[in-house]
N, C-alpha and C positions, 0 to 999 in steps of 0.2 A: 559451284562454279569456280572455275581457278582462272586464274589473268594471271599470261606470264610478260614480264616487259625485258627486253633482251637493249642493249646499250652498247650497239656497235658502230665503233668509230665516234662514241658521244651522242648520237643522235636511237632517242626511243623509240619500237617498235613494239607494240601490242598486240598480244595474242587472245581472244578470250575464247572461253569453253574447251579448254588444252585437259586432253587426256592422258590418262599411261604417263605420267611424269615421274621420273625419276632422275635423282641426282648423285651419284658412283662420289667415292670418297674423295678424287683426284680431281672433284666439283668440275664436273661434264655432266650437261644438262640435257636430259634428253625427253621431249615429249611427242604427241601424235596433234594434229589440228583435223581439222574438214574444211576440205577444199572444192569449191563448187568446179564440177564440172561444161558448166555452162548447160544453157538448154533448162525446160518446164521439167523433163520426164529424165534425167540425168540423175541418179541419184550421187550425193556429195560423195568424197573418197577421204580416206585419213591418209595426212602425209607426215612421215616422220622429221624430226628438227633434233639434230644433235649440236651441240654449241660449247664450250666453255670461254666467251666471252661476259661479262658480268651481268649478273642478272639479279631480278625479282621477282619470285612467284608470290602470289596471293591466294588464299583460298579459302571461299567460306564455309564449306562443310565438312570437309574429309580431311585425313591427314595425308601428307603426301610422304611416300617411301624413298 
């Protein structure tokens, strides 16, 4: 699982179960989430999140790229 927590403006926003993460040299963060679409029969969608405001990823099994 990775938690990514994004600190903009000072105040923390939590991501969990953040896919496809990756971080470019010029430390731009970019990962995918799932977003419910609403509804029983809606299956979730992944949204991308590109950012370089400060961050921290977490992650306990994989390495991230």
């Amino acid at each position: 699982m990775v938690k990514i927590t994004l600190y903009h403006q000072g105040q923390p926003h939590e991501y969990v179960n953040a896919h496809d993460v990756t971080i470019s040299p010029a430390g731009v963060l970019t990962f995918y989430r799932e977003v419910s679409q609403g509804g029983s029969f809606k299956k979730p969608r992944s949204c991308k999140v590109q950012t370089s405001v400060p961050f921290v990823v977490e992650d306990d099994d994989a390495a991230i790229s």
